[in-house]
C-alpha positions as a LaTeX table, in Angstrom:
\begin{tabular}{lrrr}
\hline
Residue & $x$ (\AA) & $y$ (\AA) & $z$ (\AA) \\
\hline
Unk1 & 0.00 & 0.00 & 0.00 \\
Unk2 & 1.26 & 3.42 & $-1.11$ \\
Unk3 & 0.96 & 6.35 & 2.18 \\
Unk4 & 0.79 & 9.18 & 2.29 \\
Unk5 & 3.69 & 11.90 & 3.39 \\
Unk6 & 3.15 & 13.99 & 6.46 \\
Unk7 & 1.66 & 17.19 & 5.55 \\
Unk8 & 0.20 & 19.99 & 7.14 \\
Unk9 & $-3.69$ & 20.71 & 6.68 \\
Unk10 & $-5.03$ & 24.22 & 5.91 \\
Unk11 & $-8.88$ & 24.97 & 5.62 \\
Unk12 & $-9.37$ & 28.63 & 4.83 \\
Unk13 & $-12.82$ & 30.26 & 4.81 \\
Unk14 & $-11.89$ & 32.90 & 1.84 \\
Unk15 & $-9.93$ & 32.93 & $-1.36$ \\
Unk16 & $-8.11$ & 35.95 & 0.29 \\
Unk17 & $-7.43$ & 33.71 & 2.98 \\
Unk18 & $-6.39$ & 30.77 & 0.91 \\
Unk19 & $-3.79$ & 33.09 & $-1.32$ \\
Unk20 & $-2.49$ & 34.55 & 1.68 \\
Unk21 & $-1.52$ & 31.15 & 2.86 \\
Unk22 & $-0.20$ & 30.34 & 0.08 \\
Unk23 & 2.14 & 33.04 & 0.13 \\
Unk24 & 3.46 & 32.70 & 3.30 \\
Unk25 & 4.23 & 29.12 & 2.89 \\
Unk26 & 6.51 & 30.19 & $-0.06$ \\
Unk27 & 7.21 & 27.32 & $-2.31$ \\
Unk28 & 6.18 & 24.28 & 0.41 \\
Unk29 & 2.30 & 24.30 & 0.10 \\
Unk30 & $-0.06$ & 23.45 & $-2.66$ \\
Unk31 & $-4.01$ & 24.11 & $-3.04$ \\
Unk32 & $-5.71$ & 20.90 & $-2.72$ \\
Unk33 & $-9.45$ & 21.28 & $-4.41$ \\
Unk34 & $-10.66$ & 17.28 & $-5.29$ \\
Unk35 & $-7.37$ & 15.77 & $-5.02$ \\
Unk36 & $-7.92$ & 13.00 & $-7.23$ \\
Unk37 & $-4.03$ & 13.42 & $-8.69$ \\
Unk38 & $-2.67$ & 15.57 & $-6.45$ \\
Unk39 & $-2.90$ & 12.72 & $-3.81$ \\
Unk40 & $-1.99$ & 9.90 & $-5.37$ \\
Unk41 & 0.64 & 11.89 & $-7.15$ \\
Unk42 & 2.12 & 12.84 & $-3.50$ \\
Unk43 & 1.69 & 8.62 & $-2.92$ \\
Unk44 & 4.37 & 8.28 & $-5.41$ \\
Unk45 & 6.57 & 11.17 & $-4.25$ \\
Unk46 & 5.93 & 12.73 & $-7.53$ \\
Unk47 & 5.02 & 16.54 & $-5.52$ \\
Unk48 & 5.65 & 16.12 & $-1.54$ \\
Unk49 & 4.23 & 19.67 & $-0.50$ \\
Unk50 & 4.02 & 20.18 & 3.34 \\
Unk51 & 1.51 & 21.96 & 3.44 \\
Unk52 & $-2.00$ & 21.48 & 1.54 \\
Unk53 & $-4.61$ & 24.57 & 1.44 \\
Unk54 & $-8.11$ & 22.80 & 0.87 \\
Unk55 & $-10.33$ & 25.25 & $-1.01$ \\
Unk56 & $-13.20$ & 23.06 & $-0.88$ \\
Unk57 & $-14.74$ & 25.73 & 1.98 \\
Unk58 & $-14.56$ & 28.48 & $-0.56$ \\
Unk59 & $-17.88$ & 29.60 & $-1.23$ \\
Unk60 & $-16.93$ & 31.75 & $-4.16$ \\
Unk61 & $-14.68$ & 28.66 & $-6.17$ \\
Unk62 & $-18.01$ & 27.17 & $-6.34$ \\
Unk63 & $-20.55$ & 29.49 & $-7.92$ \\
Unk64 & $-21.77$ & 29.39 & $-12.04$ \\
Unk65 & $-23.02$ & 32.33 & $-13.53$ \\
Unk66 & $-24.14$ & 31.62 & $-17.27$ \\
Unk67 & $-25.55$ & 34.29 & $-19.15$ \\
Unk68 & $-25.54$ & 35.59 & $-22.83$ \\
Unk69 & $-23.09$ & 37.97 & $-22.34$ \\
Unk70 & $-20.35$ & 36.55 & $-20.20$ \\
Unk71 & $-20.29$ & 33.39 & $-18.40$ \\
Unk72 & $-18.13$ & 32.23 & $-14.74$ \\
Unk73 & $-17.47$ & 29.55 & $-13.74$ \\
Unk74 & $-15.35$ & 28.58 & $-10.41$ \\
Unk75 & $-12.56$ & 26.25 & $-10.31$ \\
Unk76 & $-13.94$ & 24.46 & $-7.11$ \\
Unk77 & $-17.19$ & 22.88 & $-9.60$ \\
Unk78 & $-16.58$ & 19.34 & $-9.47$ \\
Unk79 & $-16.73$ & 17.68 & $-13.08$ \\
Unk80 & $-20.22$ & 15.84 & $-12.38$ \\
Unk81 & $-21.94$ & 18.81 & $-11.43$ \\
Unk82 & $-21.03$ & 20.43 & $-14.84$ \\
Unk83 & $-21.65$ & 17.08 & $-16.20$ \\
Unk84 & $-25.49$ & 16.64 & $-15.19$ \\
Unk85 & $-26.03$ & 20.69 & $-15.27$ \\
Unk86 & $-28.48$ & 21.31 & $-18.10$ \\
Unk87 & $-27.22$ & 24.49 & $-19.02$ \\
Unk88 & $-24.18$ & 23.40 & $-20.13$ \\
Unk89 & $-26.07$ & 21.61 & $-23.26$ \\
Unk90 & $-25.90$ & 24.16 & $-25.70$ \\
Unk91 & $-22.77$ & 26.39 & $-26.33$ \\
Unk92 & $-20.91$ & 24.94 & $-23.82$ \\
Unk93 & $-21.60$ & 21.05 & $-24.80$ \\
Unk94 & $-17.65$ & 20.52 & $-25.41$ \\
Unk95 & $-17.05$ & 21.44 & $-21.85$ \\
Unk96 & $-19.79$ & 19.22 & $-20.58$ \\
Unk97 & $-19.00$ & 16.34 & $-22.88$ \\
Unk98 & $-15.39$ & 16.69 & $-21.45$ \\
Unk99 & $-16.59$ & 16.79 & $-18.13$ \\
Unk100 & $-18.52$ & 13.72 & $-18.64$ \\
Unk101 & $-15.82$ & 11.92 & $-20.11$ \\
Unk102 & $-13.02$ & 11.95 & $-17.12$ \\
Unk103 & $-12.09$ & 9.16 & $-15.19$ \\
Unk104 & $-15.33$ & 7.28 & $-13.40$ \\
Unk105 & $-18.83$ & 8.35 & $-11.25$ \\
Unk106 & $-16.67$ & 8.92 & $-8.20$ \\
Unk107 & $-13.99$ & 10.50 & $-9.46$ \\
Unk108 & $-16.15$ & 13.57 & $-11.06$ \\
Unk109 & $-18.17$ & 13.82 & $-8.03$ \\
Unk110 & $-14.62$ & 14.92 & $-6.15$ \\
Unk111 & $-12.57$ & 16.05 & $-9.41$ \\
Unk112 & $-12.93$ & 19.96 & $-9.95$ \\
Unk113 & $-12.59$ & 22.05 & $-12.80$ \\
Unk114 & $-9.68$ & 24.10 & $-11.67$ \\
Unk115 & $-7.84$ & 20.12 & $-10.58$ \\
Unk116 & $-8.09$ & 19.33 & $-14.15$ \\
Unk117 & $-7.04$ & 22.40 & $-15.84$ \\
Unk118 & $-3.91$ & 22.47 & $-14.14$ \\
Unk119 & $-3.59$ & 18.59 & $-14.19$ \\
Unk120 & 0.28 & 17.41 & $-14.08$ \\
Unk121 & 1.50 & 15.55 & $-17.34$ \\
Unk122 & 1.80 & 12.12 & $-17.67$ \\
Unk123 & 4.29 & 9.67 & $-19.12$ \\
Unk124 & 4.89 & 5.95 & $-18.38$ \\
Unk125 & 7.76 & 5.94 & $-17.17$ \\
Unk126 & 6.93 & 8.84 & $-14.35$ \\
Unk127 & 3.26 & 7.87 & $-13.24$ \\
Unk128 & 4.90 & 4.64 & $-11.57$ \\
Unk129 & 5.62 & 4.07 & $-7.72$ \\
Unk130 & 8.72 & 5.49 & $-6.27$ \\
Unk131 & 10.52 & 2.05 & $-6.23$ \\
Unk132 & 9.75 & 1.53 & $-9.89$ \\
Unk133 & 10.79 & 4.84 & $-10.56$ \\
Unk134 & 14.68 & 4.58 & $-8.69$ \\
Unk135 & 14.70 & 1.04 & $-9.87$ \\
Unk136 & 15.18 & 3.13 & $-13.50$ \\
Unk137 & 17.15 & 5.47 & $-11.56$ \\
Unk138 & 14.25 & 8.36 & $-12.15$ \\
Unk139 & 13.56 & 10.43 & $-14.75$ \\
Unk140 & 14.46 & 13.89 & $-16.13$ \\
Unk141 & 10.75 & 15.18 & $-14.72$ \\
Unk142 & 11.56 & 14.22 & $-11.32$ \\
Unk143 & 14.67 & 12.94 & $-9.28$ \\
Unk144 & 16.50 & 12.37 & $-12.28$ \\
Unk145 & 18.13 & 13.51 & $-15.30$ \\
Unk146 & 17.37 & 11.92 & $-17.97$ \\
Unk147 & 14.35 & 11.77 & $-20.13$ \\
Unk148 & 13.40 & 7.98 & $-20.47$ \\
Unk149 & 11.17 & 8.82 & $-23.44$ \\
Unk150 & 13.64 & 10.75 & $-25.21$ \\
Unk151 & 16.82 & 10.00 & $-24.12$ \\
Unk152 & 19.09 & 12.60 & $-25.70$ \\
Unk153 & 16.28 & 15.73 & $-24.79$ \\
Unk154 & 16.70 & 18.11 & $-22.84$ \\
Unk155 & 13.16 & 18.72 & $-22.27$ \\
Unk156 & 10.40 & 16.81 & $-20.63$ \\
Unk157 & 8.42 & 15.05 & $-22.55$ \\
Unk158 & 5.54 & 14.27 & $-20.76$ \\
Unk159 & 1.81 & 14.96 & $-22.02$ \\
Unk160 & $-1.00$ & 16.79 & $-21.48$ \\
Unk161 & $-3.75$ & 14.81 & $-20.47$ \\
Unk162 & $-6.64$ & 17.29 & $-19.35$ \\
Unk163 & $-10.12$ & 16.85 & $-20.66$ \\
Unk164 & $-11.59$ & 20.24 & $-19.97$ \\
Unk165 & $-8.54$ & 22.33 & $-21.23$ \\
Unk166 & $-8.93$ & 21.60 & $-24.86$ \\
Unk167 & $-12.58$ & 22.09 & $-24.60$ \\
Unk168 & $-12.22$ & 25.55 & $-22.95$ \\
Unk169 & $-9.43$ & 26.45 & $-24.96$ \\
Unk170 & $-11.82$ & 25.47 & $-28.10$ \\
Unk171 & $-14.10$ & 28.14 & $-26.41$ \\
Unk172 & $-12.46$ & 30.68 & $-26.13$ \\
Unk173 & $-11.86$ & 30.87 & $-22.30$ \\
Unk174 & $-9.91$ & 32.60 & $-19.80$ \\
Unk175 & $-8.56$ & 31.86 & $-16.44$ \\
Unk176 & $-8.52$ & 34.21 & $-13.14$ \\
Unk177 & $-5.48$ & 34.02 & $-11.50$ \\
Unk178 & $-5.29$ & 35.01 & $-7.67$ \\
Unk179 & $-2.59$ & 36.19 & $-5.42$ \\
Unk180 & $-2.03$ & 37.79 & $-2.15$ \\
Unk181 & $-0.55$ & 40.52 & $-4.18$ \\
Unk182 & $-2.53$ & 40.59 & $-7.04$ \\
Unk183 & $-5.08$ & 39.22 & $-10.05$ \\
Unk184 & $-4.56$ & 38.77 & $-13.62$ \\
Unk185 & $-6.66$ & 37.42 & $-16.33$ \\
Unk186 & $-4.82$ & 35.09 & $-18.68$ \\
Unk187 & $-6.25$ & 33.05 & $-21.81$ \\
Unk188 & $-6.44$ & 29.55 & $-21.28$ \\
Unk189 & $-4.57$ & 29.01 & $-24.39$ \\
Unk190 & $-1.51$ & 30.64 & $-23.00$ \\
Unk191 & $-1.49$ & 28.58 & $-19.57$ \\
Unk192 & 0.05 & 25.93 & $-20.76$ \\
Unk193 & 3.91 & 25.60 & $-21.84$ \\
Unk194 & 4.61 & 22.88 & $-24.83$ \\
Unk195 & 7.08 & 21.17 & $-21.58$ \\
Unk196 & 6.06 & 18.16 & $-19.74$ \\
Unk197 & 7.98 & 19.57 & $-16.34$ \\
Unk198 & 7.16 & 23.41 & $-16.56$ \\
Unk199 & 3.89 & 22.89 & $-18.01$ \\
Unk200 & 1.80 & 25.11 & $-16.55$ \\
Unk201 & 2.33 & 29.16 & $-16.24$ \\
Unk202 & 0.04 & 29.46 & $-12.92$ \\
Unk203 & 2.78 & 31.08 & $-10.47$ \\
Unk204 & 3.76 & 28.80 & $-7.21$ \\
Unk205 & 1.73 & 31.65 & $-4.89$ \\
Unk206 & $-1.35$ & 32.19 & $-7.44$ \\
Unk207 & $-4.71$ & 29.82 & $-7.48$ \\
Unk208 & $-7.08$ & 29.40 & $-10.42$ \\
Unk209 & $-9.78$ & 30.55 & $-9.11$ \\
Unk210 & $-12.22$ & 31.18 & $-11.97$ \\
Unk211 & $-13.18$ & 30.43 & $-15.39$ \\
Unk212 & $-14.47$ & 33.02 & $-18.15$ \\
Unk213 & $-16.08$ & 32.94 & $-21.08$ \\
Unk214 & $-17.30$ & 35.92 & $-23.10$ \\
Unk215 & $-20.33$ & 35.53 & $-25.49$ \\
Unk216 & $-21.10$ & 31.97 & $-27.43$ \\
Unk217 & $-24.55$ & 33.29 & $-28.92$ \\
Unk218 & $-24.12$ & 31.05 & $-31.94$ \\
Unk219 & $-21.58$ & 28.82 & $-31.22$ \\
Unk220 & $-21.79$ & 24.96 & $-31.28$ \\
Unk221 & $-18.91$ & 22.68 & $-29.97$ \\
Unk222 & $-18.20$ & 19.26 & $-29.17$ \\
Unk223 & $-15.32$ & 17.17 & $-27.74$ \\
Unk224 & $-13.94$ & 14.02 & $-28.60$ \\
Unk225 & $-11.69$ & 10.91 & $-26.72$ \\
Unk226 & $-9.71$ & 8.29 & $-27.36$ \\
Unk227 & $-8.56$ & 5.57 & $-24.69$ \\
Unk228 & $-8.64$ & 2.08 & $-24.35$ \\
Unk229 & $-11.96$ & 1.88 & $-21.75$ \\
Unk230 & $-14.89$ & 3.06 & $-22.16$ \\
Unk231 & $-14.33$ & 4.66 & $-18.66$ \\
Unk232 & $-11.59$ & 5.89 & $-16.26$ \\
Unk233 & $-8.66$ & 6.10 & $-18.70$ \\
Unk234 & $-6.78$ & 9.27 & $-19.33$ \\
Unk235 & $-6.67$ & 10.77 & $-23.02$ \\
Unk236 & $-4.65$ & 9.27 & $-25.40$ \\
Unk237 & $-5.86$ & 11.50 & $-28.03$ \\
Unk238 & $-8.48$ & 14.58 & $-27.84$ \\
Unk239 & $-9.81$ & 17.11 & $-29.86$ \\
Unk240 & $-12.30$ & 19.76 & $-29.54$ \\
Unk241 & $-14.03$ & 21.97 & $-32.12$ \\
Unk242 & $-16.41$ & 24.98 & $-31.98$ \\
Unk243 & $-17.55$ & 26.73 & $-34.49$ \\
Unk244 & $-19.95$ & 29.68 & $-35.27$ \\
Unk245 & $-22.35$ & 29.03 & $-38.62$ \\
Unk246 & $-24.20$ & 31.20 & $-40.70$ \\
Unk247 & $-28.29$ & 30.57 & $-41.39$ \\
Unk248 & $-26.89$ & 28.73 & $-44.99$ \\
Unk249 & $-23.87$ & 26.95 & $-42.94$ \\
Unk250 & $-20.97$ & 28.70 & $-43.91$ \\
Unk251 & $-18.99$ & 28.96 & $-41.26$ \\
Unk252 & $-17.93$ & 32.05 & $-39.69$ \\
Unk253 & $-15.45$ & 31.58 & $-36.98$ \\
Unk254 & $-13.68$ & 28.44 & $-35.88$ \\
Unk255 & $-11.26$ & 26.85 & $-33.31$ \\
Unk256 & $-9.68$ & 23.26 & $-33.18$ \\
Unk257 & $-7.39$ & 21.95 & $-30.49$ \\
Unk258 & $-6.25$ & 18.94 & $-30.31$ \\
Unk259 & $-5.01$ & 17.17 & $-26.72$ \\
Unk260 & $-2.81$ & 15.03 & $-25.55$ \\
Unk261 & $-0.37$ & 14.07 & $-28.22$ \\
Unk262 & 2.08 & 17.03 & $-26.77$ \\
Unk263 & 2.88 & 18.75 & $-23.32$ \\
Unk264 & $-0.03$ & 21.03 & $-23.96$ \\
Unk265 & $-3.26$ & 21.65 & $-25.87$ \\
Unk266 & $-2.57$ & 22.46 & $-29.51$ \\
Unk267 & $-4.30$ & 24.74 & $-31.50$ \\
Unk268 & $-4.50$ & 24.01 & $-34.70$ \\
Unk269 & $-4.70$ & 27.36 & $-36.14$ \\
Unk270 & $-4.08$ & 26.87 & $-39.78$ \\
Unk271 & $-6.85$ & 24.10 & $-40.01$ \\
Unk272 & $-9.46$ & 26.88 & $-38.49$ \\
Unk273 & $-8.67$ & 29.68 & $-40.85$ \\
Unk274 & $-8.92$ & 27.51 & $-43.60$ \\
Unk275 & $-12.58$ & 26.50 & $-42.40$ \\
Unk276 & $-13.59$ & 30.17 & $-42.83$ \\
Unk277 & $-15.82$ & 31.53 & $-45.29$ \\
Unk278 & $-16.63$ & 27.77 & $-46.76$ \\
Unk279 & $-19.14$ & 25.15 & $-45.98$ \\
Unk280 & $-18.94$ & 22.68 & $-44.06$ \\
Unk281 & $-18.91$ & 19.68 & $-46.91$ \\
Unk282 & $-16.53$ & 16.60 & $-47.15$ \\
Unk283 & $-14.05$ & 18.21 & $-48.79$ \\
Unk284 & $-13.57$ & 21.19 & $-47.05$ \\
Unk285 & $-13.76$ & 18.99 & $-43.69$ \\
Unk286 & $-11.24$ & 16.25 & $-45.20$ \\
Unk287 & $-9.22$ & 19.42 & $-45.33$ \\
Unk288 & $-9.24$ & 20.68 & $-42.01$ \\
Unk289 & $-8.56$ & 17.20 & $-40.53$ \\
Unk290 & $-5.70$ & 17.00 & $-42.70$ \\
Unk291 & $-4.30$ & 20.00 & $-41.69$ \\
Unk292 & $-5.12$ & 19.63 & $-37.96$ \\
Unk293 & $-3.53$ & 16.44 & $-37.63$ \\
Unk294 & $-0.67$ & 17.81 & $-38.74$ \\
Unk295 & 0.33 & 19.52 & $-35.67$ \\
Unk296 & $-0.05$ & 16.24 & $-33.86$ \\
Unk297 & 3.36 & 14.67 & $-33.22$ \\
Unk298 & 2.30 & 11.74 & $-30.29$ \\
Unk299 & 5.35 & 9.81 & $-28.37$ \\
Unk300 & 5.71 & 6.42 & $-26.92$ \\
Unk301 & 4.96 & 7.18 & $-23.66$ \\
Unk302 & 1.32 & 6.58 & $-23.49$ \\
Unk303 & $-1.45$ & 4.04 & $-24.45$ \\
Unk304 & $-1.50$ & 2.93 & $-28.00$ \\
Unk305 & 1.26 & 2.95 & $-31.19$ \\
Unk306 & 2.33 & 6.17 & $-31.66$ \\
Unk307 & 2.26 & 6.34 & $-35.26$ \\
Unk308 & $-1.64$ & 4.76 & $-35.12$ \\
Unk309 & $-2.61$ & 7.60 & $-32.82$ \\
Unk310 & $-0.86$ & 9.96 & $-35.66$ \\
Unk311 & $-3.13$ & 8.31 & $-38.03$ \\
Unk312 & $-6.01$ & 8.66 & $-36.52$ \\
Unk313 & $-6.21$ & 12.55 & $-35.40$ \\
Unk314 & $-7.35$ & 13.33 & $-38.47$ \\
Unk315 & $-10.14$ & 10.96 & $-38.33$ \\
Unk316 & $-11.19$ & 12.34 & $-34.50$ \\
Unk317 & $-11.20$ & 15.80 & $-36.25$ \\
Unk318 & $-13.27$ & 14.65 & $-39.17$ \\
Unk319 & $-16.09$ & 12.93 & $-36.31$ \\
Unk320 & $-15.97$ & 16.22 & $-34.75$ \\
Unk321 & $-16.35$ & 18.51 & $-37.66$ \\
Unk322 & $-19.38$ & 16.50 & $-39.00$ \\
Unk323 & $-20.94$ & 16.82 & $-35.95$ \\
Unk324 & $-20.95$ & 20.62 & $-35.82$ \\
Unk325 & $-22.24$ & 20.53 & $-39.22$ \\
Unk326 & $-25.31$ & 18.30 & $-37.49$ \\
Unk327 & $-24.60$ & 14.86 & $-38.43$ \\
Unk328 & $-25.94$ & 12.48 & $-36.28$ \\
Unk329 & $-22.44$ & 11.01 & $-34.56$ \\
Unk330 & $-24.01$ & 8.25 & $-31.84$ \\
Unk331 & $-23.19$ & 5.20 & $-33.54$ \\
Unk332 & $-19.34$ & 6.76 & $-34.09$ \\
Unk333 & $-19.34$ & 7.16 & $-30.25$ \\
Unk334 & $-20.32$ & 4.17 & $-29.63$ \\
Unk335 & $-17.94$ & 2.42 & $-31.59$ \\
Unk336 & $-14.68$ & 4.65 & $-30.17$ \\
Unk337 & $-16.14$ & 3.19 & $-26.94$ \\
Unk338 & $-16.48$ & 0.00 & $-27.53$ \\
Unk339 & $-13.75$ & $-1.06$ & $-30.05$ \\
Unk340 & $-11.56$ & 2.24 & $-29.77$ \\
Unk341 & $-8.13$ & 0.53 & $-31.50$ \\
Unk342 & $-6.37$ & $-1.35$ & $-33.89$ \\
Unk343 & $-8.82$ & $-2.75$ & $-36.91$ \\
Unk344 & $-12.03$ & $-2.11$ & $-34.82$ \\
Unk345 & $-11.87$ & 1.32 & $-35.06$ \\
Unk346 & $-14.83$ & 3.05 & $-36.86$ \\
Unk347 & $-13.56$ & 4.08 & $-40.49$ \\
Unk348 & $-14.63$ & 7.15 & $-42.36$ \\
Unk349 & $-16.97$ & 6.68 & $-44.90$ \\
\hline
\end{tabular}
C-alpha cells in the first residue's frame, strides 16, 4: 500500500485567505481542491508539499453564472456537477462532454474544474511508484536527469492529459489568476507551456480561481476521446471543435485543439482559418482534418502505437467537424467506446 507523506492541513474560509496562505508558505504548500491526482501523485513522491490549502470551503470557487453575455465559472465545480447541469447543453456542450468523459462516477463527483485544468502531465515511465521509478534510476521530470522517453532531450516530454482544457481552450476561455498581491486574467490558451515539467504558467503563490467565457450566442462545440476503456482512462488522443455558422452553414469563426499528443493543448490554427468563409462539406472537412492532424506529433509514452494515434487525429477531427455541421455522430461514439483501437476502429466513410 502506497501512504501518504506527512503534511500539514489548511482549511481557509476565503480565497483571500487561501492566497495569503499560500504566500506565506513560499514554495512548500499546494491548493488541494478534489485531489484526485494531487494525492496519489504525492503517494508516489511525484510533488511532496508540506503543506495542503483545501479550497473546498470556498464559497466563491463554487458558484456558475451563465448568461448571454459573459459566463463564470469557479474552479472548485466538481466535473459531475457540470456534467449533469443542463445548461451546459448548448454552447458549452464541449465542456460538458469533457466533463462527462473523465475518469469514473466517483472520481467527477470529487474532481474539480480548476484540478483538471492544471492537471500534471503524464508519461509511463513517471506515473509509476517510487521504487519503480529509482529502480530506472528516475527520470528527467523528477529525481532524475534523464528523459526515459527521449533519451538525448533536454526537455520533458511528458503529455498533457486534461479533458476540460482543450474544450475551454476550443471556447475561447480565460482563467482568473489570484494572489495575495494581485489578479490577472490570462487566456487559457496561454497557460500551458509545450514542456512536460514546466507545463503550466500558474505562479507557485497564485490559485485558479475562476473560469471566463465571453459571449457563445451562436456557437456549437463538441469534444472528442480516445482511450482504451470506455471509462476511467486518461486521453490518449483529444480534440475539440467549436464553431460559429451562418443561417446557410458557412462557417464564420472556428477553433480546433487537439489534446494530448504534446505537453499542452494544440491549436490548430491553420486548419481553423482555412474553415472560414466555406461550408462545411466533405471536402472542405477532409481538409481541415488533414491540416489539424498535422500539428499532432504523439510519443511512446502513453497508451496505443504512436504512429496509429498519428493516423487517426485526423479521423477524431473529421467525427468532430461532421458533428458541428449536425450529423448524427451516436453510432461513431459508440464504436470509439467500444472497439476504440487497432482494426475495430470506426472508419470514415
Amino acid at each position: 500500500m502506497m501512504r501518504l507523506p506527512l503534511f500539514e492541513f489548511r482549511a481557509p474560509r476565503t480565497l483571500e485567505e487561501a492566497a495569503r496562505i499560500l504566500d506565506g508558505e513560499g514554495g512548500n504548500a499546494m491548493p488541494l481542491a478534489g485531489g484526485t491526482d494531487l494525492l496519489p501523485n504525492m503517494k508516489r513522491r511525484q510533488q511532496v508539499p508540506r503543506t495542503l490549502i483545501s479550497l473546498r470551503h470556498v464559497g466563491d470557487m463554487t458558484q456558475i453564472r451563465l448568461d448571454q453575455s459573459a459566463s463564470r465559472l469557479g474552479a472548485c465545480l466538481t466535473l459531475s456537477a457540470i456534467a449533469s447541469d443542463p445548461r451546459f447543453r448548448n454552447d458549452l456542450t464541449a465542456l460538458a462532454q469533457a466533463a462527462s468523459q473523465v475518469a469514473t462516477p466517483q472520481i467527477r463527483n470529487m474532481a474539480t474544474l480548476g484540478g483538471n485544468l492544471c492537471l500534471d502531465t503524464r508519461c509511463n515511465y513517471y506515473d509509476q511508484s517510487y521504487e519503480w521509478r529509482k529502480a530506472i534510476h528516475f527520470c528527467l521530470k523528477k529525481d532524475g536527469d534523464t528523459c526515459w522517453v527521449a533519451p538525448g532531450s533536454s526537455k520533458c516530454m511528458a503529455v498533457s492529459s486534461t479533458d476540460t482544457a482543450p474544450a475551454l481552450i476550443a471556447l475561447g476561455a480565460r482563467v482568473r489568476l489570484v494572489s495575495q498581491s494581485e489578479e490577472r486574467e490570462v487566456p487559457l490558451a496561454d497557460l500551458y507551456n509545450n514542456d512536460g515539467m514546466n507545463y503550466i504558467r500558474r505562479r507557485p503563490n497564485e490559485i485558479l480561481a475562476e473560469v471566463l467565457l465571453d459571449s457563445l450566442h451562436g456557437w456549437k462545440s463538441t469534444y472528442w476521446k480516445l482511450r482504451r476503456r470506455g471509462s476511467f482512462d486518461f486521453p490518449v488522443l483529444s480534440v475539440a471543435a467549436a464553431a460559429r455558422l451562418s443561417r446557410n452553414g458557412v462557417v464564420e469563426d472556428a477553433r480546433i485543439v487537439i489534446g494530448s499528443t504534446a505537453s499542452r493543448p494544440l491549436l490548430a490554427a491553420e486548419a481553423a482559418k482555412f474553415l472560414l468563409n466555406r461550408s462545411m462539406n466533405q471536402d472542405s472537412i477532409t481538409e481541415a482534418a488533414a491540416l489539424a492532424a498535422k500539428i499532432a506529433k504523439p510519443l511512446d509514452n502513453t497508451d496505443f502505437d504512436m504512429s496509429w494515434r498519428k493516423k487517426v487525429t485526423a479521423e477524431f477531427v473529421t467525427y468532430a467537424l461532421r458533428e458541428l455541421r449536425g450529423d448524427d455522430m451516436r453510432a461513431e461514439r459508440e464504436s470509439i467506446t467500444r472497439y476504440p483501437f487497432g482494426d475495430d476502429f470506426i472508419a470514415i466513410e
